[in-house]
Phi, psi and omega in degrees: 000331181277337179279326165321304172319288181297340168307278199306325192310267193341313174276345167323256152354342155285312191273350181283301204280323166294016171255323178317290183294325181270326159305328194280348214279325184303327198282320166297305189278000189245301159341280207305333167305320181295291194301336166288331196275347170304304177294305165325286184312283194293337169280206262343292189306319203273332161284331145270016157252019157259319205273338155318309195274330169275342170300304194284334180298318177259018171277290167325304205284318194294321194292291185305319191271327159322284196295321170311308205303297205320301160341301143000263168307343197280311185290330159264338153315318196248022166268331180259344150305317197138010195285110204348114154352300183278301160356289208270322201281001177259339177277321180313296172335301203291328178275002145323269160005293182264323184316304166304345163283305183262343163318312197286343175290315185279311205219180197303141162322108198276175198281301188220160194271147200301293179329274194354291207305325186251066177255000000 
């Protein structure tokens, strides 16, 4: 009966240190769940403040290719008033010039430039 007694003891005292090891193994593993999800949580945050900062960058750009066309338009409205000959044929050049500059920045190449044609 006493070697029973030390038997149950023994396993008593076996199932305590597996109990032991698995809580701390649990206590590692629910940590390392945090630091992932921490590290998660800062790449989200880091992709979304890439993706504000590029919403404004084609925001920008949108603006400035808007305010170029007006320009633009503005500048061939008073090139078909009437504007001294050599005049208008130097703003055509100049508005080539930049329309082909900042266009090829902002967006694909056009096939052809609006001026070009009416010539």
């Amino acid at each position: 009966m006493l070697e029973e007694c030390h038997a149950l003891q023994r396993r008593l005292s076996d199932s305590a240190d597996k109990d032991k090891d698995l809580r701390l193994e649990k206590v590692d593993l629910q940590e390392a769940l945090i630091k992932s999800e921490e590290e998660r949580l800062e790449i989200a945050k880091a992709l979304i403040d890439f993706q504000v900062e590029h919403n404004q960058s084609v925001a920008e750009a949108e603006r400035t290719k808007f305010d170029l066309e007006k320009r633009v338009l503005e500048l061939e409205t008073q090139v078909r008033r009437g504007i001294p000959a050599g005049f208008a044929e130097r703003s055509n050049l100049c508005l080539t010039f930049l329309f082909s500059r900042f266009s090829s920045a902002i967006s694909p190449p056009l096939k052809k430039n609006r001026l070009s044609r009416r010539r």
